[in-house]
C-alpha atoms as one frame of an Amber mdcrd trajectory, in Angstrom:
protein
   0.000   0.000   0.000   2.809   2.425   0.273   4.098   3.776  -2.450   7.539
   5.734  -2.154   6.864   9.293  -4.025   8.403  12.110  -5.743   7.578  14.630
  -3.220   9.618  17.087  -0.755   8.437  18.516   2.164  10.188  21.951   2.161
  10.165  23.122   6.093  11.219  27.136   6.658  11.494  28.583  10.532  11.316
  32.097   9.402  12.903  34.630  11.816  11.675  37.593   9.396   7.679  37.099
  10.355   6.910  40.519   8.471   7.938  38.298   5.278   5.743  36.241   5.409
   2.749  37.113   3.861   5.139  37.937   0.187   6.821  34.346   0.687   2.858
  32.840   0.591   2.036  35.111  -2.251   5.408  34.281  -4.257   4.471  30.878
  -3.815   1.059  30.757  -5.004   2.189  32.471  -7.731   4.608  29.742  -8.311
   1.608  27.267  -8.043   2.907  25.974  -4.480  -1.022  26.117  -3.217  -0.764
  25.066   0.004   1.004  25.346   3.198   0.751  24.948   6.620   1.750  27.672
   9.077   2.870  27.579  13.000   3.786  30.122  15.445   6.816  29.050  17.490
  10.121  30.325  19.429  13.245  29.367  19.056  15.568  27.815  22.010  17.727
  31.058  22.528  14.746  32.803  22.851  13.062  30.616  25.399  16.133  30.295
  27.462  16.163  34.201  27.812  12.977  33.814  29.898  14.488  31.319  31.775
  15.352  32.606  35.292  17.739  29.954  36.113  21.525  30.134  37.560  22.670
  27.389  34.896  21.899  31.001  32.080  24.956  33.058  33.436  23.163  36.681
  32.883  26.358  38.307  31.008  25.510  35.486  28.288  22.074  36.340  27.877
  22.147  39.040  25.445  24.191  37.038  23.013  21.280  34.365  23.410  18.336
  36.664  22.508  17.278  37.411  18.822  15.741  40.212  17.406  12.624  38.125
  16.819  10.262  37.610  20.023   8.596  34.530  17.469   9.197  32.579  14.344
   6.630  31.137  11.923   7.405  27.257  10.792   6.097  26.856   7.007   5.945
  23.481   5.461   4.297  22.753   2.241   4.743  19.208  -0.079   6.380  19.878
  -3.386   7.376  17.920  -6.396  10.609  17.077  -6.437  10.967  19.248  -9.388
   9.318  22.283  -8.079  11.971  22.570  -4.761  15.071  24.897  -6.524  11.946
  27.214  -7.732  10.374  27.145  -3.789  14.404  27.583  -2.252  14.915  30.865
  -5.422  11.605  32.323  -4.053  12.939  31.836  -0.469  15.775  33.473  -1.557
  14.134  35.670  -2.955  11.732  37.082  -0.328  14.057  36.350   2.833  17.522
  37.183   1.620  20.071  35.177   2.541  19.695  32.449   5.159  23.413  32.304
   5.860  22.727  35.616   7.341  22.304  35.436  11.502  18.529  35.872  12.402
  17.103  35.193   8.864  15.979  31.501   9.150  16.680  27.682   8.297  15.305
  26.079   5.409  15.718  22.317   5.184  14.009  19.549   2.790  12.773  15.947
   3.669  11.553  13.132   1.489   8.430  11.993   1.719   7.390   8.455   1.042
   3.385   8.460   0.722   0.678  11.276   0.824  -2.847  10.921   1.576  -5.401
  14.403   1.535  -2.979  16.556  -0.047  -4.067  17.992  -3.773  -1.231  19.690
  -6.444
């Protein structure tokens, strides 16, 4: 019953939240219909609210980002359609390389069941 695919699931944690909305846009213009959202924080920027001895206080600073929150995208993609999704990334973001922009990674994926190209 499984049957091993063509598909990627793209994931982005974008630091740059006011980018978002463009990225979706550049994407459905791109024919990249669907994706799923999430709010979330990243670990430096929990541990700064962590009031713990272990988090020596001068080191604090250099764990905090500019970004309170991050937004996790992941959408399913053909295999083909990936280096067009990563450009518009690109794109949009700027470079990920940069400190506080994002991470963009890629997984297979072997089967698919609800989701419509």
């Amino acid at each position: 019953m499984t049957v091993i695919t063509d598909e990627v699931m793209l994931v982005l944690v974008l630091n740059k939240t006011e980018q978002l909305d463009e990225l979706l846009i550049e994407w459905s213009n791109a024919d990249i219909k669907a994706a799923t959202v999430l709010d979330s924080v990243g670990m430096a920027q929990q541990l700064s609210d962590v009031e713990d001895t272990r988090i020596i206080s001068t080191l604090r600073p250099f764990l905090v980002s500019d970004h309170a929150e991050n937004k996790i995208i992941f959408t399913i993609v053909h295999a083909e359609d990936v280096n067009r999704a990563r450009q518009i990334v690109r794109d949009v973001v700027g470079d990920l390389s940069e400190p506080n922009a994002g991470i963009l990674f890629a997984l297979p994926v072997l089967f698919t069941e609800g989701v419509r190209f």
